[in-house]
FIDO-159972 format. One record per residue: residue number from 1; y, x, z of N, C-alpha, C in turn. Coordinates in pm, 1 decimal, decimal comma, always signed. Each point is the difference from the previous one (the first is absolute). Layout:
REM FIDO-159972
<rec zagu="NUM" n_yy="Y" n_xx="X" n_zz="Z" ca_yy="Y" ca_xx="X" ca_zz="Z" c_yy="Y" c_xx="X" c_zz="Z"/>
...
This chain:
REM FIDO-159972
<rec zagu="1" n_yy="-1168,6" n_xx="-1623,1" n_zz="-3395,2" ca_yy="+91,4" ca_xx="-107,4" ca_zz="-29,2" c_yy="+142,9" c_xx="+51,3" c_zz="+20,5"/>
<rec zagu="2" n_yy="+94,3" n_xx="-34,3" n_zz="-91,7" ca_yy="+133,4" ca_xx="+51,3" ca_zz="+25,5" c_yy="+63,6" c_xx="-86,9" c_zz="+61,4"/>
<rec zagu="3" n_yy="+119,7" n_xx="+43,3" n_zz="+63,2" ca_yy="+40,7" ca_xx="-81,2" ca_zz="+107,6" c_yy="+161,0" c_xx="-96,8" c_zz="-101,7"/>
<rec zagu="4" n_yy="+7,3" n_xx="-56,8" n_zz="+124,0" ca_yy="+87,7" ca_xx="-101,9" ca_zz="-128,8" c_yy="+122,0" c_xx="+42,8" c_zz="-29,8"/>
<rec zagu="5" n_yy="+71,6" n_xx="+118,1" n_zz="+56,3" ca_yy="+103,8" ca_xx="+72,1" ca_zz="-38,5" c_yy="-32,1" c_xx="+54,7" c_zz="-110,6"/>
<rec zagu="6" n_yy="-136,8" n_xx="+65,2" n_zz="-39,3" ca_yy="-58,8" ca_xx="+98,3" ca_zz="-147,9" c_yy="+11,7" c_xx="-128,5" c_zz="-76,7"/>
<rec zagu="7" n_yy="-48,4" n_xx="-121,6" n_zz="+40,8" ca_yy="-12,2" ca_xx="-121,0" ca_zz="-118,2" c_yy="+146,5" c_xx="+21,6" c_zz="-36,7"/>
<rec zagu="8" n_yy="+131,4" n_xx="-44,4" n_zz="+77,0" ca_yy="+71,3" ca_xx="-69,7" ca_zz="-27,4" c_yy="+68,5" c_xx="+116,7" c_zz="-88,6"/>
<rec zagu="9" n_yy="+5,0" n_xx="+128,0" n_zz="-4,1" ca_yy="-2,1" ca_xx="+133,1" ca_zz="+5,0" c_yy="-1,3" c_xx="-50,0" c_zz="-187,0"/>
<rec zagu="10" n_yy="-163,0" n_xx="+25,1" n_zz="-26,3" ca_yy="-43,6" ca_xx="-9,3" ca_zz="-129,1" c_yy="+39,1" c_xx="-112,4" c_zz="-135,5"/>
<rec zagu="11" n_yy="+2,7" n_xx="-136,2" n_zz="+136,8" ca_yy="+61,7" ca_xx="-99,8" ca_zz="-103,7" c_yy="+156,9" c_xx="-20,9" c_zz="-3,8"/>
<rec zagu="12" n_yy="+65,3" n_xx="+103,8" n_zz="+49,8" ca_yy="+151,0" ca_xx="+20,9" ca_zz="-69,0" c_yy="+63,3" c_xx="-110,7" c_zz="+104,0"/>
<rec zagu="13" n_yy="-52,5" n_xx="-17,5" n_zz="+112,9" ca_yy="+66,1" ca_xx="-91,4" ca_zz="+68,7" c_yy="+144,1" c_xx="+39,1" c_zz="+68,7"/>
<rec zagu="14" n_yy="-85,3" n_xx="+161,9" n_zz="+70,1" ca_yy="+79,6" ca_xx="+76,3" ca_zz="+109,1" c_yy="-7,8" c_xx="+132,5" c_zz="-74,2"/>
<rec zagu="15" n_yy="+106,6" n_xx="+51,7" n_zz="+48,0" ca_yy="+26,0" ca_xx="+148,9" ca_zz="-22,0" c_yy="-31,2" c_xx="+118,3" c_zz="+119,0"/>
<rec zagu="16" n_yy="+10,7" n_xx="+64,4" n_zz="-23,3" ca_yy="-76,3" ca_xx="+131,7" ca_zz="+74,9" c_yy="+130,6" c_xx="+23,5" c_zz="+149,3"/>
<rec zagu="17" n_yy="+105,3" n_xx="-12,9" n_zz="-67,1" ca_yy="+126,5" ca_xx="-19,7" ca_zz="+94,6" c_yy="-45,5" c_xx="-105,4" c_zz="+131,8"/>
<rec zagu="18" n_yy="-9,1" n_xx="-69,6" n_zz="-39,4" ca_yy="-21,1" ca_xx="-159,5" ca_zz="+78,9" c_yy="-136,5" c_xx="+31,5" c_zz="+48,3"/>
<rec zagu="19" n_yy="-68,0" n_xx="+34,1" n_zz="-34,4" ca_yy="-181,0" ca_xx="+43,1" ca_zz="+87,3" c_yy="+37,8" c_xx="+108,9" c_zz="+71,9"/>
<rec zagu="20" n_yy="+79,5" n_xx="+77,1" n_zz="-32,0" ca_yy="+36,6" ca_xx="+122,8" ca_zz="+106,6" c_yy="+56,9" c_xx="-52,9" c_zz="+143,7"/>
<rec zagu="21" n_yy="+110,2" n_xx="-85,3" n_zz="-50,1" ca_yy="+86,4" ca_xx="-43,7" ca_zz="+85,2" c_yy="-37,9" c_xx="-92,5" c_zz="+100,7"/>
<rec zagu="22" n_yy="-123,4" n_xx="-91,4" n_zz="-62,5" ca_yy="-71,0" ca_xx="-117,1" ca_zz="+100,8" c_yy="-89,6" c_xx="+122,2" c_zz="+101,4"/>
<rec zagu="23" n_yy="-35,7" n_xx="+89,0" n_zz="-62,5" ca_yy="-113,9" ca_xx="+110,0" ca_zz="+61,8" c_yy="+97,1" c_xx="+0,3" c_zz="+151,6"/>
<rec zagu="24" n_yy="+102,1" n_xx="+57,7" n_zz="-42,4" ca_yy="+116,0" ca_xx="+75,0" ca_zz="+101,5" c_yy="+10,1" c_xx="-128,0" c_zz="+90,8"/>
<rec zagu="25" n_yy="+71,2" n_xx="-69,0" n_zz="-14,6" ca_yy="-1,3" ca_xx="-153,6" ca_zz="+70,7" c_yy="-108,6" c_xx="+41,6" c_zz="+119,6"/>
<rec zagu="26" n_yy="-131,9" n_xx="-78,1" n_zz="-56,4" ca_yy="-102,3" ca_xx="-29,3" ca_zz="+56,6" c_yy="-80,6" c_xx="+88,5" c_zz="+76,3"/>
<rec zagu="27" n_yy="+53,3" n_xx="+106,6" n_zz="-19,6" ca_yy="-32,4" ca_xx="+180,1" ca_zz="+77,8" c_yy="+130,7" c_xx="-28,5" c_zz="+104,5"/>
<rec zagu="28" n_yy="+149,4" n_xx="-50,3" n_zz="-31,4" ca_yy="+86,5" ca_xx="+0,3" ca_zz="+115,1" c_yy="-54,8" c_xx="-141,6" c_zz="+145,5"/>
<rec zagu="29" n_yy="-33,1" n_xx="-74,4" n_zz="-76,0" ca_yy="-77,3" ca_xx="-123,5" ca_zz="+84,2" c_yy="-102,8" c_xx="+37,4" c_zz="+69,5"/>
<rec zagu="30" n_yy="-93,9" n_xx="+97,4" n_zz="-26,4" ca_yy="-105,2" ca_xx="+7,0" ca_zz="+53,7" c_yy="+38,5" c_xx="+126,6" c_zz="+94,7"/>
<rec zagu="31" n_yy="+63,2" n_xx="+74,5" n_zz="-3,4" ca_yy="+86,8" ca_xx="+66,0" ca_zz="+114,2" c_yy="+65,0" c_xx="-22,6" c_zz="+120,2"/>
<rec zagu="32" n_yy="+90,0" n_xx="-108,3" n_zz="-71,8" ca_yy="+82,5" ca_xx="-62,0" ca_zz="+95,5" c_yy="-106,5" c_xx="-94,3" c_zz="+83,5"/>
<rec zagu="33" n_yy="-91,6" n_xx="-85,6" n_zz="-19,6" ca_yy="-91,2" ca_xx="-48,9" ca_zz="+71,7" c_yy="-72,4" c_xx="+80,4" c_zz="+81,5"/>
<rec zagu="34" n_yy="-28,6" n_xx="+107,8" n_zz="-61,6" ca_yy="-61,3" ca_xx="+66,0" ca_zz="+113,7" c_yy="+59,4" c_xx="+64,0" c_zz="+99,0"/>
<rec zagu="35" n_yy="+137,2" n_xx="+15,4" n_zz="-1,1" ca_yy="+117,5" ca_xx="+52,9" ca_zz="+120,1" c_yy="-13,3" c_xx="-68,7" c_zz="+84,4"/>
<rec zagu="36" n_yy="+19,5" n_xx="-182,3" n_zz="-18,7" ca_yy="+5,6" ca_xx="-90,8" ca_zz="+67,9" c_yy="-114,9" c_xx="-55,7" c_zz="+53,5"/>
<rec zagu="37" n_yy="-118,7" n_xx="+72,1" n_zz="-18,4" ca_yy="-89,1" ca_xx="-57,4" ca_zz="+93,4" c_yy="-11,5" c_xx="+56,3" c_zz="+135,5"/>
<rec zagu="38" n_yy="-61,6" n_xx="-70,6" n_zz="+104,1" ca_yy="+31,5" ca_xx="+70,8" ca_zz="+146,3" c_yy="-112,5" c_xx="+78,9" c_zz="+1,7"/>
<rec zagu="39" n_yy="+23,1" n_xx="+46,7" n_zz="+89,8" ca_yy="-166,7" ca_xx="+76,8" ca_zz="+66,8" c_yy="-74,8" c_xx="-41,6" c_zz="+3,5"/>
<rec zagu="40" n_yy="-172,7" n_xx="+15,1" n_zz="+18,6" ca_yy="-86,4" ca_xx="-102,4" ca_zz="+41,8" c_yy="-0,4" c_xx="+88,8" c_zz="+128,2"/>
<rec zagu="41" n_yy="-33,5" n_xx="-133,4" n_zz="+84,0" ca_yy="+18,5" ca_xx="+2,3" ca_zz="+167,6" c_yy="-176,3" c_xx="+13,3" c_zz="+19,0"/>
<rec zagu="42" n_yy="-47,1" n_xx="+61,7" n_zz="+9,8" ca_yy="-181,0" ca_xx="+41,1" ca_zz="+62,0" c_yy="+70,5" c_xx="-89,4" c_zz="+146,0"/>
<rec zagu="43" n_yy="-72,5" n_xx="-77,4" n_zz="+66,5" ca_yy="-8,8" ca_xx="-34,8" ca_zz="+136,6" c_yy="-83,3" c_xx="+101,2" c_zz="+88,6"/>
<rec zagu="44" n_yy="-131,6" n_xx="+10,2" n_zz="-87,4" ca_yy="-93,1" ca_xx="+104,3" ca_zz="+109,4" c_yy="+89,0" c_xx="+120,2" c_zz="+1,8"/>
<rec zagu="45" n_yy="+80,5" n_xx="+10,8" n_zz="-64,9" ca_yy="+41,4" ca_xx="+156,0" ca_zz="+26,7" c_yy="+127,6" c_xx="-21,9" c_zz="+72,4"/>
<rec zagu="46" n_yy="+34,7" n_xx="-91,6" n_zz="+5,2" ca_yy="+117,0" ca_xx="-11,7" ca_zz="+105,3" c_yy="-43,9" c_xx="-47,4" c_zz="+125,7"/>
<rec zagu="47" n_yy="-99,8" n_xx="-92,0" n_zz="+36,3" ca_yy="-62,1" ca_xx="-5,4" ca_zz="+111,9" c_yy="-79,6" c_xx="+146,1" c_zz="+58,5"/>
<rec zagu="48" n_yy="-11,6" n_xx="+68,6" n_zz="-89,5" ca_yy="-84,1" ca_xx="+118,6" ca_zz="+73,6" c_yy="+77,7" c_xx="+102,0" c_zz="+46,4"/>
<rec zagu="49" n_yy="+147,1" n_xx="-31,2" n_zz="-101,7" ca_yy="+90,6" ca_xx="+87,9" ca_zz="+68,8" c_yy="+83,1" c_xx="-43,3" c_zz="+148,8"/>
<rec zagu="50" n_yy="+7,8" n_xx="-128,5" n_zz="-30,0" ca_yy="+46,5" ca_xx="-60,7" ca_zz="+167,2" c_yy="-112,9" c_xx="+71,7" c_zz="+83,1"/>
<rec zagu="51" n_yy="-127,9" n_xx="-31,3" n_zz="-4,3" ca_yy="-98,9" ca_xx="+19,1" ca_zz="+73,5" c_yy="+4,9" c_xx="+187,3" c_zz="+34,4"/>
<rec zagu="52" n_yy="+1,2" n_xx="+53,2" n_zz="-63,7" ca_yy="+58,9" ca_xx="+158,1" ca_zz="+65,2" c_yy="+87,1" c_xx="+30,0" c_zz="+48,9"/>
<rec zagu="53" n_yy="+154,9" n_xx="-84,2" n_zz="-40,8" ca_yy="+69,1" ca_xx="-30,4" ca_zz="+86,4" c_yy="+2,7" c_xx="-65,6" c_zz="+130,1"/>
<rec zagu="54" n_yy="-79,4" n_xx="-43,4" n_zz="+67,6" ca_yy="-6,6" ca_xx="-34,4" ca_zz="+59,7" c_yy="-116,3" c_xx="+51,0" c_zz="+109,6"/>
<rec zagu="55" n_yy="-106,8" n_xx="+43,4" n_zz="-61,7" ca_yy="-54,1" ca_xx="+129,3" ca_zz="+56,1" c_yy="+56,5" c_xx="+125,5" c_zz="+17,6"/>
<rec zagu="56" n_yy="+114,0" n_xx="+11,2" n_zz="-45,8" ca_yy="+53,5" ca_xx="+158,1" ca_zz="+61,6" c_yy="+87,9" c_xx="-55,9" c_zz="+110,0"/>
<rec zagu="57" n_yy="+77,8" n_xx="-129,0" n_zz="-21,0" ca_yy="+67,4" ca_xx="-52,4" ca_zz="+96,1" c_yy="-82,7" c_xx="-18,7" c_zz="+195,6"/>
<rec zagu="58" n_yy="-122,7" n_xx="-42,5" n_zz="-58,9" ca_yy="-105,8" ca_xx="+44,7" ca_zz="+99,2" c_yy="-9,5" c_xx="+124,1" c_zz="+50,6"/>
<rec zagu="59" n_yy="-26,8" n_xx="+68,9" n_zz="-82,1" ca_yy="-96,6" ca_xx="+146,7" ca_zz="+43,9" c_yy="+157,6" c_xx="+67,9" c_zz="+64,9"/>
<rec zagu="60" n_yy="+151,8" n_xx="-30,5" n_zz="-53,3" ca_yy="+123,0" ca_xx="+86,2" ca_zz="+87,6" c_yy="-31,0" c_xx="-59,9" c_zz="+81,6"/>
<rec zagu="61" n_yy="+2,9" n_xx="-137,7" n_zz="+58,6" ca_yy="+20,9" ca_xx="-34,6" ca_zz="+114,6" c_yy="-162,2" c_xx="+39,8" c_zz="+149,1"/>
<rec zagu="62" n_yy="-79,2" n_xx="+29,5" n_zz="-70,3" ca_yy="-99,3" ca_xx="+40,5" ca_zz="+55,9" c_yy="+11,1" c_xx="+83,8" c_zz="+60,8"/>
<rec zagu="63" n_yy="+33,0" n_xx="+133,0" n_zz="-93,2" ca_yy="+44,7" ca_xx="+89,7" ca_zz="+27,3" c_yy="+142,5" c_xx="+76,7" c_zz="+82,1"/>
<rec zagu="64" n_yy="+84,8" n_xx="-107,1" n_zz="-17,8" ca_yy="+91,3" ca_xx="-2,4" ca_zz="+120,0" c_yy="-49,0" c_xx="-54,0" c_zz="+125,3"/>
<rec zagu="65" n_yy="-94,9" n_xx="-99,3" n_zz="-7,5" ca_yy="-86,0" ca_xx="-9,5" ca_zz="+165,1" c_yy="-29,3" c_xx="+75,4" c_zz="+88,7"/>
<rec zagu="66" n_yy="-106,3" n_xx="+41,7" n_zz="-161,9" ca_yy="-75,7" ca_xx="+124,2" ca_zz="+101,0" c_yy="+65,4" c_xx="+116,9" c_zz="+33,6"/>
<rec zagu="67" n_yy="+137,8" n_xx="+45,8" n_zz="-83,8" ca_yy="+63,3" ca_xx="+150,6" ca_zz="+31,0" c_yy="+88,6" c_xx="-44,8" c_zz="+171,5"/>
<rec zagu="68" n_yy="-6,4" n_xx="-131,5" n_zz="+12,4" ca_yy="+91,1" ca_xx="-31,6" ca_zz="+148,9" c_yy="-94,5" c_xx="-13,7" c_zz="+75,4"/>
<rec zagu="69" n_yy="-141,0" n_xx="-49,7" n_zz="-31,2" ca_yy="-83,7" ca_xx="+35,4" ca_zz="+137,5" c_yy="-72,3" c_xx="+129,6" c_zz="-4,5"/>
<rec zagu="70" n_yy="+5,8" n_xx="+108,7" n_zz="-104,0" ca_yy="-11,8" ca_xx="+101,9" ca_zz="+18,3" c_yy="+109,2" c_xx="+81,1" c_zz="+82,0"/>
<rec zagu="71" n_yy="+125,7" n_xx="-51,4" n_zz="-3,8" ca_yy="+100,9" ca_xx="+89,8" ca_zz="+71,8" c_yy="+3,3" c_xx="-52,9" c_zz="+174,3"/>
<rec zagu="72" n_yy="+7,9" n_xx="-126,6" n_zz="-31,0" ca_yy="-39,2" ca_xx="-89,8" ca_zz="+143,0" c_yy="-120,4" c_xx="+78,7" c_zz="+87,1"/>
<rec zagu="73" n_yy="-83,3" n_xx="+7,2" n_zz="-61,9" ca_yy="-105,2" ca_xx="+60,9" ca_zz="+65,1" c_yy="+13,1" c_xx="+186,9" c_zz="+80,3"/>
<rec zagu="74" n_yy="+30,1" n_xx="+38,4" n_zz="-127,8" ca_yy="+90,4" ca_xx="+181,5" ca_zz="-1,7" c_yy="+103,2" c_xx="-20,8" c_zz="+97,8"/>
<rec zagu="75" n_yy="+56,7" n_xx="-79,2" n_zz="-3,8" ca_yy="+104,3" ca_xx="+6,8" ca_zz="+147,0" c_yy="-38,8" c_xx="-41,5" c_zz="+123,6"/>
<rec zagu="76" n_yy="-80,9" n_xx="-117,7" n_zz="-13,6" ca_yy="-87,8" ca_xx="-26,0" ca_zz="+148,8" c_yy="-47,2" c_xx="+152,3" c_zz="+77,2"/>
<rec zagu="77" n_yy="-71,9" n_xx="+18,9" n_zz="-151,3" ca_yy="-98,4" ca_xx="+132,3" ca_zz="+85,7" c_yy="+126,6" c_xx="+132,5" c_zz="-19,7"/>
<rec zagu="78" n_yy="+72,4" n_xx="+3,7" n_zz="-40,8" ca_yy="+85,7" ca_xx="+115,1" ca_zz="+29,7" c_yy="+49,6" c_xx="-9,9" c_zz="+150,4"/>
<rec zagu="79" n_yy="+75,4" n_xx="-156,4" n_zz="+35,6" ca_yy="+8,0" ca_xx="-27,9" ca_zz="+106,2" c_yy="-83,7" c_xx="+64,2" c_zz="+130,5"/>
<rec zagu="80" n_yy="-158,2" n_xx="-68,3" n_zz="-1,2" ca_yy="-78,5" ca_xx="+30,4" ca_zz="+77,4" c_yy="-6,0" c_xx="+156,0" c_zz="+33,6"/>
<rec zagu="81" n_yy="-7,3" n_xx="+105,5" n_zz="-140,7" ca_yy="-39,2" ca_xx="+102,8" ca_zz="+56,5" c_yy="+146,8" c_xx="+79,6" c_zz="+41,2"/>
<rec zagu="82" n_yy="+86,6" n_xx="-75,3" n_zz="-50,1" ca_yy="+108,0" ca_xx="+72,0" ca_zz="+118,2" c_yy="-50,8" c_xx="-84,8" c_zz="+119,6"/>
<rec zagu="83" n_yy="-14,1" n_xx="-79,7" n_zz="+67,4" ca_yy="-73,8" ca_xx="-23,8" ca_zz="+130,7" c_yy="-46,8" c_xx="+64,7" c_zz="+92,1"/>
<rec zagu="84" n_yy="-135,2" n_xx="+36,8" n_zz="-91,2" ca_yy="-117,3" ca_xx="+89,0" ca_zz="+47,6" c_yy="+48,4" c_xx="+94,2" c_zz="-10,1"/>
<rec zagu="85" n_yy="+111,4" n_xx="+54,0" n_zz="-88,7" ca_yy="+30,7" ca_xx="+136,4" ca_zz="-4,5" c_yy="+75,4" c_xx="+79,2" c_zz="+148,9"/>
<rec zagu="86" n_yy="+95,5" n_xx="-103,3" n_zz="+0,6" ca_yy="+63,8" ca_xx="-13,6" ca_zz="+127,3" c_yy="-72,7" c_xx="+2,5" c_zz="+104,5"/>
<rec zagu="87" n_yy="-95,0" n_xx="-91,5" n_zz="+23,4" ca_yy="-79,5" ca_xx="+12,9" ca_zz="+136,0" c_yy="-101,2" c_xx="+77,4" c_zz="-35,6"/>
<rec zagu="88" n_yy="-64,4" n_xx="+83,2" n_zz="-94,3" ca_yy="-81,6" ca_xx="+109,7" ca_zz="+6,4" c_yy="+104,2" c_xx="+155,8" c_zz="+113,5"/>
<rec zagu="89" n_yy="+126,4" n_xx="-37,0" n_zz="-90,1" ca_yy="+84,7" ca_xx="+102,9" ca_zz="+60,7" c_yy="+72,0" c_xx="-20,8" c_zz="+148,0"/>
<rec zagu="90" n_yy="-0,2" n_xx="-124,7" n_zz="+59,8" ca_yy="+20,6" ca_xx="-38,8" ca_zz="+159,7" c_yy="-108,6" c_xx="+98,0" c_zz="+49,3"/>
<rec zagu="91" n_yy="-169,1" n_xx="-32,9" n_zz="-66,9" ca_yy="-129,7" ca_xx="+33,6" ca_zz="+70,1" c_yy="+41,4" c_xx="+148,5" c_zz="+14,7"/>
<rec zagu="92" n_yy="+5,8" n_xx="+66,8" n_zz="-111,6" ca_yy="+23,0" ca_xx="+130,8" ca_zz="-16,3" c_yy="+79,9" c_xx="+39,3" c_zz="+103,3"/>
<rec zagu="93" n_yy="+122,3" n_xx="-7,7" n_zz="+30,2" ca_yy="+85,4" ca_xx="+28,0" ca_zz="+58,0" c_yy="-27,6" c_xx="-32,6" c_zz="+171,1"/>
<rec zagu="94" n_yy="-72,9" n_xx="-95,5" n_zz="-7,0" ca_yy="-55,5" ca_xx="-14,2" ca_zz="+163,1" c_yy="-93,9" c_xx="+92,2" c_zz="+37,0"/>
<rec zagu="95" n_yy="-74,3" n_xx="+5,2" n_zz="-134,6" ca_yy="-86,1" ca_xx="+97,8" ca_zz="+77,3" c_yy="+41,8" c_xx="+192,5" c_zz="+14,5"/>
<rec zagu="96" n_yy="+75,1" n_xx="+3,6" n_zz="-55,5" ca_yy="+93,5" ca_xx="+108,1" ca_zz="+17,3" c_yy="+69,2" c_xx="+24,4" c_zz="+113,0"/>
């Protein structure tokens, strides 16, 4: 079936100028509409990205816990064995 530009085309309605020119038009419209549409917004994919965000926000702060009761701990016992170190070396020295 020909489309109604070939009709109007054949029966001397329109000229080839004017079918070119509506072409151009309707190719600039369908452009410009598509500039102006927004993004599509996925929700799951923006909720899943909060949601990792917010799991790494976790896992730093975890991990800053544990690196302060790892040092907390490393200094307790650094503490202690200067202690013992000390009074290993009183013993020493007494018994000398």
């Amino acid at each position: 079936m020909a489309s109604l530009q070939d009709q109007l085309l054949k029966a001397g309605l329109a000229d080839k100028a004017s079918a070119k020119q509506a072409r151009a038009d309707k190719r600039k419209k369908q452009k410009q509409k598509n500039k102006q549409k927004q993004p599509v917004v996925d929700e799951a994919t923006i909720a899943a990205q909060q949601a990792a965000e917010e799991k790494k926000a976790r896992s730093r702060e975890l991990n800053q816990l544990q690196q302060q009761e790892r040092e907390k701990t490393l200094n307790y016992c650094a503490g202690k064995a200067a202690y013992y170190c000390k009074q290993t070396t009183a013993q020493w020295r007494n018994l000398t």
